[in-house]
N, C-alpha and C positions, 0 to 999 in steps of 0.2 A: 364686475363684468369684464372691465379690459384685459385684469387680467389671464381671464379663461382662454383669450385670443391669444395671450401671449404664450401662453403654453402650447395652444398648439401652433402659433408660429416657431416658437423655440424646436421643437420638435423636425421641423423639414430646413431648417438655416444648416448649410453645408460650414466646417468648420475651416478654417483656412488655412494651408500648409504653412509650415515655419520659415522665415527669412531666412536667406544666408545674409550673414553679419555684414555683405558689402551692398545690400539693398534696404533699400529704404522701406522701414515695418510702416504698413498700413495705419496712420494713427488719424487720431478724431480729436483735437485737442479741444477743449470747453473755458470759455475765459467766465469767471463769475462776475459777471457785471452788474453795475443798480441804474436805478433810472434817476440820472439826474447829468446835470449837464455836464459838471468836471469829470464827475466817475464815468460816466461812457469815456470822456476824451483820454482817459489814462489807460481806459479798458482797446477802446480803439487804436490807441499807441503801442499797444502791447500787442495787437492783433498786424498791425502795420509791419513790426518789424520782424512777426515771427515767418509773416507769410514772405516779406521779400527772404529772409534766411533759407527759407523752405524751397525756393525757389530751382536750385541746383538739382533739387533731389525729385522733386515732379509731383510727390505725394504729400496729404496733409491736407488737412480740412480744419477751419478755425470758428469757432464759434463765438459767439457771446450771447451770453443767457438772457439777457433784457430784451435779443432784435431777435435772437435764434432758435432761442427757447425760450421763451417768456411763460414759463410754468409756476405757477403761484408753488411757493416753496423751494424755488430751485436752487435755495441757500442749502439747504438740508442733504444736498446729493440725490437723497432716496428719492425726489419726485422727479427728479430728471432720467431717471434707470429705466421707467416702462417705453418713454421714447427713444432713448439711443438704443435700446434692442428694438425697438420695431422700426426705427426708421432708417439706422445705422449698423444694426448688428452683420447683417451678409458682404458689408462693405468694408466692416476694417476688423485690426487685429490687438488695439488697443485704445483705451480711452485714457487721455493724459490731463486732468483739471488740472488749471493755473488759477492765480487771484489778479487781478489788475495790475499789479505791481509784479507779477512774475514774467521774467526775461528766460527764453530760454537759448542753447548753445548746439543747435541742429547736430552736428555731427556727434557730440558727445554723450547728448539724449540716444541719439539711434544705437551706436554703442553698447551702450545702459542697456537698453531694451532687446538687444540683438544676442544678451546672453542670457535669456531667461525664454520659454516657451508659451506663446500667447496662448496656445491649446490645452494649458492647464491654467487654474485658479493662481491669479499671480498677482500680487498686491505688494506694490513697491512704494518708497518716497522716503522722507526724514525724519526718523523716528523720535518721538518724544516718550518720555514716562516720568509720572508724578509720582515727587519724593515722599507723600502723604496724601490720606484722605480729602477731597477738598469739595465744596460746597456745589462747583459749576460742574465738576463732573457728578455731580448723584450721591457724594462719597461711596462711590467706587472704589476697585480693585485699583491699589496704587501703581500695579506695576503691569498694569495693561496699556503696551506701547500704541502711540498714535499717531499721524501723521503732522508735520505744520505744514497746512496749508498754502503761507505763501511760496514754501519751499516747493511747491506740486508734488503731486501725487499721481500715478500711472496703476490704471488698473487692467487685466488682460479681458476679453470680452467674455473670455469663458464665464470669470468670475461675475462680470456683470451682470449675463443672463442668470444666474445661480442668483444672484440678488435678488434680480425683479423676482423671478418666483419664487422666491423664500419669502418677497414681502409681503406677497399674497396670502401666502401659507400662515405667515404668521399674523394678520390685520386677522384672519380670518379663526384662529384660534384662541387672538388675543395677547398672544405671548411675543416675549423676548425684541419689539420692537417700538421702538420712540413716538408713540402716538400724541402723547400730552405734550410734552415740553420738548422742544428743542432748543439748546444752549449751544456746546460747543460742538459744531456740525462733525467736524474732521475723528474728534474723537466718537462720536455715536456710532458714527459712519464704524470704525474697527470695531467698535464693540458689538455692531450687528454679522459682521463680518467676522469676527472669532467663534462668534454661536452661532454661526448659519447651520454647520452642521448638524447641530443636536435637534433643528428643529423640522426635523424631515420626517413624514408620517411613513413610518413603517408598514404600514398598511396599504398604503397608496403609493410604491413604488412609482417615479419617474422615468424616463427613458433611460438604459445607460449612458446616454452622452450628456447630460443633464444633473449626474450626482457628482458631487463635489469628490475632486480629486481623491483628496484628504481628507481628514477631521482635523480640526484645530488648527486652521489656517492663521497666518501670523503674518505681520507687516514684515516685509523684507527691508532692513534699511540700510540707502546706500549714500555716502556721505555726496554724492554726486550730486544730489538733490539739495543745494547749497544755496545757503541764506547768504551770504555775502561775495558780492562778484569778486571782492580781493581775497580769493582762494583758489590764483591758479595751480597749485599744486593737486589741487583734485578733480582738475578737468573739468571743468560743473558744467552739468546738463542743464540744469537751469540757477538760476538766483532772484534776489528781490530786487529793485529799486526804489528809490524814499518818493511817497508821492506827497511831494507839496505844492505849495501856490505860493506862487511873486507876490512878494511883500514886500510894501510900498510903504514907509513909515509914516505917512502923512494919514494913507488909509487906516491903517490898525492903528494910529490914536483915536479916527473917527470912529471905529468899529466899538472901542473900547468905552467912547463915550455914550455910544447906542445899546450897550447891552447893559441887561438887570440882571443882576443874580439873588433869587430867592433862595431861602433856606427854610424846609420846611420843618419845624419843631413844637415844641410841649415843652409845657413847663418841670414836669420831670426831667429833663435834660438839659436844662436851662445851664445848671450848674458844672458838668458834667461833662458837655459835649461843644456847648457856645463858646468856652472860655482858648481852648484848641483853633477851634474857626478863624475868630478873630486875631490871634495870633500867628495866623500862617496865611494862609490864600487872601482870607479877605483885607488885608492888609493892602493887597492890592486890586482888589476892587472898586470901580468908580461908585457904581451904585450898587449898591444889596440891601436886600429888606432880610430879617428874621421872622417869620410868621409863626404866631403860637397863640393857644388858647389867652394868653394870660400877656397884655402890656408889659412890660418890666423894664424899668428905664436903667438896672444896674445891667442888665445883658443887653439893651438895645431893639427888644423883640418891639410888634408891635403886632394887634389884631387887625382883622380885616372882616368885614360881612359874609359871611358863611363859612367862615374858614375853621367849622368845630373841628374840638379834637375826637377822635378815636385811636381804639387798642391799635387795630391793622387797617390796610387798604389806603386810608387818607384820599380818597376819592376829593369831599366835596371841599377839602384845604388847597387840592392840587386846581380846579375847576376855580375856586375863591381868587390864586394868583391870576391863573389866565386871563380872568375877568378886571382884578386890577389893574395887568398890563395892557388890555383893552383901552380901557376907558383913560388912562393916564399917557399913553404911547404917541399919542401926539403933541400934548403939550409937554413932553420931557425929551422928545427926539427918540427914544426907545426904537430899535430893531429888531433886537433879539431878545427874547428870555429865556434861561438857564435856571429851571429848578433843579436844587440840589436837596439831600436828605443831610438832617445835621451831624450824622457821623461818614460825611464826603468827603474827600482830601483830593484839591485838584489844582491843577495850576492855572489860573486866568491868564496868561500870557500864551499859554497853550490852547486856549479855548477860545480865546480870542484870534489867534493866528490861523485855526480850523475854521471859525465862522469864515473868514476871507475867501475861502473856499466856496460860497455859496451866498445866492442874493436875497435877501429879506423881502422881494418883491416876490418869491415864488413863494409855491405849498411847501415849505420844510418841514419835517420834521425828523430829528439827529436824536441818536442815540447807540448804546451799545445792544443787537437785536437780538430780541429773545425770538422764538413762534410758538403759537400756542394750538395745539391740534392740524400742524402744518408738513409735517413732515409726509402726510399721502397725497399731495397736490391739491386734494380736493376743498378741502375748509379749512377753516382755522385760521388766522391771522400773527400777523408778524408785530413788536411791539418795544418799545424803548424802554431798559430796565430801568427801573426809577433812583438807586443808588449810584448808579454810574451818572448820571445826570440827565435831565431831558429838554433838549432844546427845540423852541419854535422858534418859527420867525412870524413879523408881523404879520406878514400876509396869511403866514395860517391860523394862528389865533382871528382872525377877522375871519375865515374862512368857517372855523370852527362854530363863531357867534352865527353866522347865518344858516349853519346847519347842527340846531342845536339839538334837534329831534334825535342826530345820530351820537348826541354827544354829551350825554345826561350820566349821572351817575345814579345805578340800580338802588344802590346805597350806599350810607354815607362810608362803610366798612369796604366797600369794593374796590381793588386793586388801580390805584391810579395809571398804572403804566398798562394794565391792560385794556383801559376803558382808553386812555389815548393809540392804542393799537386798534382797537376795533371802532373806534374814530374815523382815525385816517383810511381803515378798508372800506367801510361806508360810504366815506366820502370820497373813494377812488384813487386817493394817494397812494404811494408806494414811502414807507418810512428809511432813512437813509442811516446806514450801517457806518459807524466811525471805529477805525480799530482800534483807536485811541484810547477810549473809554471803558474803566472797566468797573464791572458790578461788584469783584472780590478787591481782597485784601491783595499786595504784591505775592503772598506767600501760596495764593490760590493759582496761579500764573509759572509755565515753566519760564525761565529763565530767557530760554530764546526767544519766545512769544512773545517776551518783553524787548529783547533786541531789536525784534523785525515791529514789533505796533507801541511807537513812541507812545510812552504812557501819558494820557493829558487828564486820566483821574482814577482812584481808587474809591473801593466804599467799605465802610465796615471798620470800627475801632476797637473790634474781637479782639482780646489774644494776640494784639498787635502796639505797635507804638508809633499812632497816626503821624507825631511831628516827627519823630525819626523818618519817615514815610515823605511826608514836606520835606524834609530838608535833603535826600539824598536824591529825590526825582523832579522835583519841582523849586525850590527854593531859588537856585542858578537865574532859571527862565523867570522867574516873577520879581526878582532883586529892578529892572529897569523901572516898572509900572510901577513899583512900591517909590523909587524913588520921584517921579514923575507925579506920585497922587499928592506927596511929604508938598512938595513946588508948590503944587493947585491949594494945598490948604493952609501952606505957610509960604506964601510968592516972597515975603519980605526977608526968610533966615536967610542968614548967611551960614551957607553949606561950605 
């Protein structure tokens, strides 16, 4: 229905003459922010500093998605597209998405944008392409380039409007658009945007001011869209900054002492997959339990009350920890818990130095975010992939037990990361996105991806060699904790 409006609002929106290159293009910038207390304040920092930069120039409007548009999906792009043409479109001549962490270089953006024509289909930023097939994108076309996100991305209005109603066109045919799953935004985001043109009803001509330029639009990449501010050679329009939290050492032993880490397993991998675990990350671990169908005191696993096994889902194994960090969280001091899947490779110093970031007294709940059915604003929920890890805090696990109605598993096969997704929508949380975290292997990841979102976990011991994996990304960082546990359980060696 909204859309039918937007078409014919699209229809009467005058298009706006071309800058000359010494005035400032009309831009709409959009900060992606989450709801939670550190990420507003980094998103807020980001907004603080771009609007005094902007200040010379007179124009520029900053957003942030959690205060500005609080549009259920508005990770995905595409639900935030019906609103900046109707509410933004007659007003500016580009829309430039940043991430929390992206700093932008006023005079050198305008620049950037002041040689390219906002009245055509114009799609700019930092191009990535994958060296191979890989799992997060779909195993897709390897060499369909995509944007990094924290590097921003600048889109011209024309193209935008061409989006919103392409993604009408296409919810409405069924085709060529991300309705089930969304993984990695930036890339779907091009991939919808390379096919817009094919998917235009011949039949049902549009206005001419309304058809895509071209066919076969393509990411324009300009190295100016820079991931590291120490790159003054290339002017950069914008770059990243590292967002972390003061760490205080007295805290993160505490922290350290407060968190469990679960590992959810079966005795088919007892062999296999536990012997890798113990020898790398949980080495430094305070506390971790192994949870499996089957006791086994030569792996260290142990059962718990409903924690059967199944082929998939492991719904009511994942529900069985939650329950026993429940009941045991007070007399153990517990904070946090960190289910992991037994082919997880992650670093506890890492995970431990992100929890700091956030108080075990609120609703948490961290992960790396998938959405399911979310990408049209309208349903669907957002959700913690379960091989990257899934953390609560106490307070939501307590949260959880008192709304349990919303927090059953259909069955015992059912998806445990999406049953704690549709969880926390139920219960009105918003799940908190760590870029840290990831659901693939290193090899699923470009390279830079990896630069700009310190890796604190992989998943998946495919076609891979997890402890090579520990020891090149994580080994470094978990060497302190490992030697610090050696202390706690042999205070008397002499080291």
């Amino acid at each position: 229905m909204w859309m039918g409006f937007v078409f014919v609002a699209l229809g009467l929106l005058p298009w706006a003459c071309s800058q000359s290159p010494l005035e400032a293009p009309r831009i709409l910038f959009v900060i992606h922010s989450q709801v939670d207390p550190q990420h507003e304040q980094w998103a807020r920092d980001s907004r603080s500093q771009l609007l005094q930069d902007l200040q010379p120039y007179g124009r520029g409007r900053v957003l942030l998605t959690h205060e500005d548009l609080p549009t259920h999906g508005a990770w995905t792009y595409f639900a935030l597209l019906p609103t900046l043409v109707m509410d933004y479109g007659p007003q500016i001549d580009w829309v430039v998405f940043l991430a929390e962490n992206t700093r932008v270089q006023v005079p050198a953006l305008l620049e950037l944008l002041s040689e390219h024509d906002p009245r055509q289909e114009v799609f700019l930023g930092h191009a990535l392409k994958d060296r191979q097939h890989v799992v997060i994108h779909h195993y897709d076309q390897p060499d369909l380039e995509y944007p990094h996100a924290s590097a921003g991305l600048a889109l011209s209005m024309r193209l935008v409007r061409n989006l919103a109603l392409n993604m009408d066109r296409s919810q409405r045919d069924g085709t060529k658009f991300p309705t089930t799953f969304s993984i990695d935004a930036p890339y779907e985001l091009a991939k919808f945007i390379y096919r817009q043109a094919e998917s235009w009803d011949q039949n049902a001509e549009p206005p001419e001011s309304l058809k895509p330029t071209h066919s076969g639009l393509r990411l324009i990449h300009d190295a100016r869209f820079c991931l590291d501010e120490a790159e003054p050679e290339l002017s950069c329009a914008t770059f990243t900054v590292p967002t972390v939290c003061p760490v205080d050492e007295e805290r993160l032993g505490s922290t350290w002492h407060q968190t469990l880490f679960a590992v959810k397993t079966c005795e088919k991998y007892h062999e296999d997959r536990l012997p890798i675990i113990q020898s790398t990350w949980a080495e430094a671990a305070l506390n971790l339990i192994l949870v499996s169908e089957k006791a086994d005191p030569d792996f260290g696993t142990i059962t718990i009350p409903g924690a059967m096994n199944t082929e998939k889902g492991h719904c009511n194994k994942t529900l069985a920890i939650i329950d026993y960090f429940r009941t045991r969280a007070e007399s153990e001091g517990w904070q946090w818990l960190v289910i992991a899947d037994d082919d997880t490779i992650l670093s506890v110093d890492k995970m431990i130095r992100l929890l700091m970031c956030y108080s075990p007294d609120r609703l948490v709940g961290l992960g790396q975010r998938y959405g399911f059915r979310i990408a049209t604003g309208q349903h669907g929920y957002d959700y913690p992939t379960g091989g990257s890890g899934m953390i609560l805090s106490r307070a939501m696990v307590n949260k959880m037990a008192e709304r349990q109605s919303h927090c059953r598993c259909p069955s015992p096969e059912h998806p445990d990361d999406m049953l704690l997704g549709a969880c926390f929508t139920n219960m009105g949380v918003s799940m908190i996105h760590a870029r840290g975290l990831h659901q693939g292997r290193p090899e699923d990841y470009h390279e830079k991806v990896l630069q700009t979102d310190d890796p604190i976990s992989f998943h998946k011991f495919w076609q891979t060699d997890p402890v090579k994996t520990y020891n090149r990304w994580f080994e470094e960082a978990d060497a302190v904790l490992k030697d610090r546990k050696f202390n706690l359980v042999h205070p008397h060696q002499d080291l």
